[in-house]
Phi, psi and omega in degrees: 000132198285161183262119178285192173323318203237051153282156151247159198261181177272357162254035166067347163318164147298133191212158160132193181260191195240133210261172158288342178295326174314313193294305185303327178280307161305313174312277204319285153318316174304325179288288219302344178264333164305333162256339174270333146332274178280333143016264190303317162305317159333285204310309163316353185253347162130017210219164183259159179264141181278138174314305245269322198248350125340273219320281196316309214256340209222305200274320184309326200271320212294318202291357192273315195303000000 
């Protein structure tokens, strides 16, 4: 019998593989930290972040991943 998602190994891992919705759902988290991230360096710096450069700096590269 093949192991799903939510088998254990005999050390109680978890084993099985990772979907693509998973991949999506971390990507999705990662921009969100990543944009709040750079936000606040913005903000510290006096000035607001641009879609343009979110884009460029934040959504563009994760989504490359």
């Amino acid at each position: 019998m093949l192991p799903t998602k939510w088998d254990k190994d005999k050390k109680g891992n978890y084993i099985g593989g990772v979907s693509s919705e998973n991949v999506t759902a971390l990507k999705i988290l990662k921009m969100a930290m990543e944009l709040k991230k750079i936000r606040m360096k913005a903000k510290d710096e006096g000035r607001e972040l641009t879609a343009g450069e979110a884009y460029e700096n934040v959504i563009e590269p994760i989504l490359k991943l």
